[in-house]
Structures are given as C-alpha cells and as structure tokens.
Backbone bond lengths (Angstrom), bond angles and torsions (degrees), N, CA, C in turn:
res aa  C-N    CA-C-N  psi(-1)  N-CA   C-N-CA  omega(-1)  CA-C   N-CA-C  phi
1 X - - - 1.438 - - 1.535 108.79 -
2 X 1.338 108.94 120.96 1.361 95.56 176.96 2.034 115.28 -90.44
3 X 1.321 93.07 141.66 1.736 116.88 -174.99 1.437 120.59 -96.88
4 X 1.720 106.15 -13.52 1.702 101.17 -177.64 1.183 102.04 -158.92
5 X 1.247 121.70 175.55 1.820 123.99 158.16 1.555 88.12 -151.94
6 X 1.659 77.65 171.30 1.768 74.87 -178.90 1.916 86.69 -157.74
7 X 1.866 123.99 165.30 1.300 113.26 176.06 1.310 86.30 -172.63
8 X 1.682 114.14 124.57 0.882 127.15 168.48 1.435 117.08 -120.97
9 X 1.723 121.08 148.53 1.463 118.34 172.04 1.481 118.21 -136.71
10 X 1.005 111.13 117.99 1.823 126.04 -177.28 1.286 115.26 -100.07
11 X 1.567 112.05 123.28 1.252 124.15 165.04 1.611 121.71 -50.53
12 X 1.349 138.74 80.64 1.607 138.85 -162.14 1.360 99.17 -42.08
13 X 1.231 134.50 -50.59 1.441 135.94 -157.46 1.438 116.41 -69.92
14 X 1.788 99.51 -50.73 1.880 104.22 163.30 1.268 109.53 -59.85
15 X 1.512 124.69 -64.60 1.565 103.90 -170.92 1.210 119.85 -64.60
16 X 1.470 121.92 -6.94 1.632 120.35 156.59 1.393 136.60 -53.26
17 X 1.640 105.17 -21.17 1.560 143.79 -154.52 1.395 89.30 -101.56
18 X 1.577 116.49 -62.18 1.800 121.36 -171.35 1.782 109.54 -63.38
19 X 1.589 95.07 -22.90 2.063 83.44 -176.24 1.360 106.62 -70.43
20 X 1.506 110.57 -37.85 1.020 127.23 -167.79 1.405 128.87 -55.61
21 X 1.675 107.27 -36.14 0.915 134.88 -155.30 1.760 101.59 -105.63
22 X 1.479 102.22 -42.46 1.970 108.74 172.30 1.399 95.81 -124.21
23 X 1.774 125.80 92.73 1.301 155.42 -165.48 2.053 91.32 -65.97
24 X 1.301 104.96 -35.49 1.749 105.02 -177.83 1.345 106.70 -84.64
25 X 1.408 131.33 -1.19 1.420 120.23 -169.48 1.577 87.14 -74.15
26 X 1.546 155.78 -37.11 0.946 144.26 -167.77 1.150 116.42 -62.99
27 X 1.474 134.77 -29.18 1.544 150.79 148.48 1.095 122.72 -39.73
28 X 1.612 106.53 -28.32 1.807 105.33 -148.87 1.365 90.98 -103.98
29 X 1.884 112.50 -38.33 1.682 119.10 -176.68 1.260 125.77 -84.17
30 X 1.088 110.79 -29.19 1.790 119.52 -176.41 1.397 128.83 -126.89
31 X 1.138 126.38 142.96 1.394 137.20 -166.79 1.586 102.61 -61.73
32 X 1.288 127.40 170.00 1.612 139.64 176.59 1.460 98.54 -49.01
33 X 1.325 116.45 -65.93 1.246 124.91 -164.96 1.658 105.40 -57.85
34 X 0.870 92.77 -44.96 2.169 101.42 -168.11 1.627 93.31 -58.53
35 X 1.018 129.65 -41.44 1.625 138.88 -170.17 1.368 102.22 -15.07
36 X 1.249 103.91 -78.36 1.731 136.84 -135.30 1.299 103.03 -55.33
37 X 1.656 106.52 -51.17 2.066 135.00 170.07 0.815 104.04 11.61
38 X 1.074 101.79 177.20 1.931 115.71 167.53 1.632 97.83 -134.75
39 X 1.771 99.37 140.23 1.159 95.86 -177.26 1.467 147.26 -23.28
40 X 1.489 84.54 -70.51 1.997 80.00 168.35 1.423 127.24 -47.77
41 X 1.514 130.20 -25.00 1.003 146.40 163.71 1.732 111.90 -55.76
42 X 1.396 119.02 -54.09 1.108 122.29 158.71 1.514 144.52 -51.80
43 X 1.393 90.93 -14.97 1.411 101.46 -170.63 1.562 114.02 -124.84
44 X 1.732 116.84 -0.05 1.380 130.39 135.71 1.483 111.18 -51.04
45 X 1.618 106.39 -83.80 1.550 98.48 161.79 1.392 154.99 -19.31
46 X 1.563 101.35 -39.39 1.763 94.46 153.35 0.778 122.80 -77.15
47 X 1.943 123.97 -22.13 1.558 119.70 -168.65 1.569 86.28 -67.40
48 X 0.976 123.85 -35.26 2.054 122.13 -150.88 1.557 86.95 -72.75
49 X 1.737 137.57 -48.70 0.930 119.35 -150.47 1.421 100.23 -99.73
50 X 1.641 127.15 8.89 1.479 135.31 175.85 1.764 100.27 -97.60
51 X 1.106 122.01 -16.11 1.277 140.45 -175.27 1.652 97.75 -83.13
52 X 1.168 120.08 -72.19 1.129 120.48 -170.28 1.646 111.94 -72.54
53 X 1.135 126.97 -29.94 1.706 108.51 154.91 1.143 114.56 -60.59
54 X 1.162 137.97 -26.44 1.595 122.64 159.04 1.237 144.97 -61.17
55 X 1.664 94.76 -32.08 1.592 110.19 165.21 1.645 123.52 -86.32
56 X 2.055 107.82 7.95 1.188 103.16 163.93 1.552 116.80 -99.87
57 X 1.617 100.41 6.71 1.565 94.91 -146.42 0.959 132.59 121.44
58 X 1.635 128.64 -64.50 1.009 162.07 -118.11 1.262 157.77 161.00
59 X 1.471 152.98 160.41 1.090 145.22 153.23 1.432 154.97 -76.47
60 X 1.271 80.95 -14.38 1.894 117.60 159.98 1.351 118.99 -1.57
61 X 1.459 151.34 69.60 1.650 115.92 -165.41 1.309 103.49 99.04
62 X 1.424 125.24 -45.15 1.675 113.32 -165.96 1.463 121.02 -94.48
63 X 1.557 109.40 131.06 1.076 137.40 -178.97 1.395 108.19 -71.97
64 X 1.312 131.98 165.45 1.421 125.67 167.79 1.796 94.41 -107.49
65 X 1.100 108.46 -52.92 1.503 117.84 -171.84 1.965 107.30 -57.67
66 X 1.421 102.48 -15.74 1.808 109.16 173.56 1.471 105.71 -87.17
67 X 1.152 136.95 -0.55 1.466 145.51 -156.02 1.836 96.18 -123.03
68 X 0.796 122.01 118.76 2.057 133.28 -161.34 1.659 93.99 -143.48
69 X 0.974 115.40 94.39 1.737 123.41 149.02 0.983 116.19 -63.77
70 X 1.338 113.24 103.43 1.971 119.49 176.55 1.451 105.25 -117.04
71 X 1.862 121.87 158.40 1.283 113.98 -171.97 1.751 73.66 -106.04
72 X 1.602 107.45 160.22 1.349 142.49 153.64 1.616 103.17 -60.34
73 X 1.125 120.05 161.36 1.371 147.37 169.66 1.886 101.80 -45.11
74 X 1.331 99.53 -52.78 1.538 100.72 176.55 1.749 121.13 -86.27
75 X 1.539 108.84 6.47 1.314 112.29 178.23 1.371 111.13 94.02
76 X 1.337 123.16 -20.25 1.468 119.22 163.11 1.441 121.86 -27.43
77 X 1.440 139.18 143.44 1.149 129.78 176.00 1.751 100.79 -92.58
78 X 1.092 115.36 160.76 1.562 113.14 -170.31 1.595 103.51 -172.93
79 X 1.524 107.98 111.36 1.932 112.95 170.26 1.493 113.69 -42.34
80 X 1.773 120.32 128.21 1.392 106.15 153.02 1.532 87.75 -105.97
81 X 1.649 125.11 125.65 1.592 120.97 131.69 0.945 129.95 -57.10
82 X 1.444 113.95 171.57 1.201 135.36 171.24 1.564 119.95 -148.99
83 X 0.916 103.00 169.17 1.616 116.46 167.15 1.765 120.99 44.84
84 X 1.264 96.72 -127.64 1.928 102.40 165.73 1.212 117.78 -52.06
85 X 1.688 104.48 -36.79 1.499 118.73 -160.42 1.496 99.20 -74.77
86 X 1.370 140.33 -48.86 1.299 153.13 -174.52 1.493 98.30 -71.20
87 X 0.937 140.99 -44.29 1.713 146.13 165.23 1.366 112.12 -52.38
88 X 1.141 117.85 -48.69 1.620 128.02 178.32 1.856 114.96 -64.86
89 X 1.684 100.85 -54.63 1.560 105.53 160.22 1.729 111.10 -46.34
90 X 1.175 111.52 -73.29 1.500 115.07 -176.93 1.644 108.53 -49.48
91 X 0.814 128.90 -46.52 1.452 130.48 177.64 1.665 111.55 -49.16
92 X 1.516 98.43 -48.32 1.827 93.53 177.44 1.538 109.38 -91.00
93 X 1.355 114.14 35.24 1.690 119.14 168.53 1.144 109.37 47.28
94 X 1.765 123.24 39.15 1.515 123.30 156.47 1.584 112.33 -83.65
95 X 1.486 110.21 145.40 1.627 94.37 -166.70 1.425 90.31 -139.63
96 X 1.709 112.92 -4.38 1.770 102.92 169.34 1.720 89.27 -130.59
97 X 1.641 125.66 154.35 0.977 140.71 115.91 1.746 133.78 -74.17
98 X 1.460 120.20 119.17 1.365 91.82 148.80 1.217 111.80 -126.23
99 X 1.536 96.74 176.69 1.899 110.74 -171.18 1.734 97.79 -140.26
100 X 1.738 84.78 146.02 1.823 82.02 155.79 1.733 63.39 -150.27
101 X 1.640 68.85 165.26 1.954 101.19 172.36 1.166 101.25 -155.18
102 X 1.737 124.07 151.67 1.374 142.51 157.04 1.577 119.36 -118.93
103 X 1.372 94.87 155.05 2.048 87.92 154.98 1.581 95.65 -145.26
104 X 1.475 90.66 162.86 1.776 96.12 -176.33 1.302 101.17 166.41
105 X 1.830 121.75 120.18 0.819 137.45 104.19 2.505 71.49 110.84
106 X 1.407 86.98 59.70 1.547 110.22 170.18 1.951 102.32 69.05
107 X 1.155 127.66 29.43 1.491 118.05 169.28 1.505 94.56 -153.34
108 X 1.835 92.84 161.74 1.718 94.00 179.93 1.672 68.87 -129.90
109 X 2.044 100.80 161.04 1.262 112.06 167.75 1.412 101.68 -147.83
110 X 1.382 125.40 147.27 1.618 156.29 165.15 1.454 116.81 -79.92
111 X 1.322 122.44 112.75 1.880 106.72 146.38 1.106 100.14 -105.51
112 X 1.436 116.06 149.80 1.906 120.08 149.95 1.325 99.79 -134.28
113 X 1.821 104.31 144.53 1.036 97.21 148.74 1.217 96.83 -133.81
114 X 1.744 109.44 173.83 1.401 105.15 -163.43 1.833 78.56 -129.38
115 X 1.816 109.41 163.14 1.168 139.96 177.02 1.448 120.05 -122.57
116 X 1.404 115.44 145.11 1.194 125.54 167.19 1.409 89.40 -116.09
117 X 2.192 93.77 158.67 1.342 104.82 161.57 1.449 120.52 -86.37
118 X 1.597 124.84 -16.89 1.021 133.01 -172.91 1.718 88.87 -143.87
119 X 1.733 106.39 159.47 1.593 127.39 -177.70 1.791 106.59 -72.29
120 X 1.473 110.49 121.40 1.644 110.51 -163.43 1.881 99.38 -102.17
121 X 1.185 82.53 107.14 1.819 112.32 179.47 1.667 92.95 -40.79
C-alpha cells in the first residue's frame, strides 16, 4: 500500500552557486561517498532526499547525511539508510522505498514513493 510520495526539482546551476557559496553544505547534505559527485549528480540527490521527506511526511528523525543514494548493479538508483533516519522509516511501517531521479538540460528531479506492507493507523 502505498503511504507517501514525494518530488522534488532543483535548479543545477543555483545549487551550484549555494555549494559554492556555503563550501560545508557538502558535509551537512551528503554522505562521504556522495561528496566526490559532480554537481548535477549532487543536486539529483537532494531532490531524491527532498523527495523522500515528503513522502514521509516529514522531517522528524531525518538526517540528510543518514540518507546515501547508491546505484544497484544495474544502475538503478536505490536509498541506503541509516541511523535515526532508518529507525524513523521502520517506525512508520515503510518496508519498500522507491526512487527514480533525472538531470537534464540545467535541473535535477526526484520521485519517491514509499510503501507499507500493511495500512498505518
């Protein structure tokens, strides 16, 4: 059953402007691994992880730096949690995420929707 969606879209060029401009926002938003990216890459990723606080609700518990966009074997994009953030999902009896994200032609964009296995009272 799905419980949320969420869709975010970022201008690549402004949030190119904001890293630039607050050199720690890369600390504050993305995991070790996410660092290295290249912008547009980075700025899919927040839509995915601005996407998915929407499709919980909220911000409650969630970390940005607990939220890791990894591709699958086939390139799929796919959430690893962590921490509060993975406690907070499990807590509202979501037991699938999905994601797609794009960028193209100066914007990156996010869908999520999130699933329950059963309807959350």
């Amino acid at each position: 059953m799905i419980v949320g969606i969420g869709v975010d879209l970022v201008d690549v060029p402004r949030f190119e402007e904001h890293l630039e401009r607050t050199p720690r926002l890369r600390e504050r938003l993305f995991s070790p691994a996410e660092r290295p990216l290249k912008t547009r890459s980075l700025a899919a990723r927040y839509a995915a992880k601005e996407a998915l606080i929407k499709a919980l609700g909220g911000s409650d518990g969630v970390h940005w730096t607990e939220i890791e966009i990894a591709p699958e074997p086939s390139g799929r994009p796919w959430f690893r949690l962590t921490g509060s953030t993975a406690e907070v999902v499990a807590a509202r009896g979501i037991t699938t995420v999905h994601l797609s994200m794009s960028h193209d032609a100066g914007f990156a964009t996010a869908y999520v929707v999130a699933e329950a296995a059963e309807a959350i009272a």
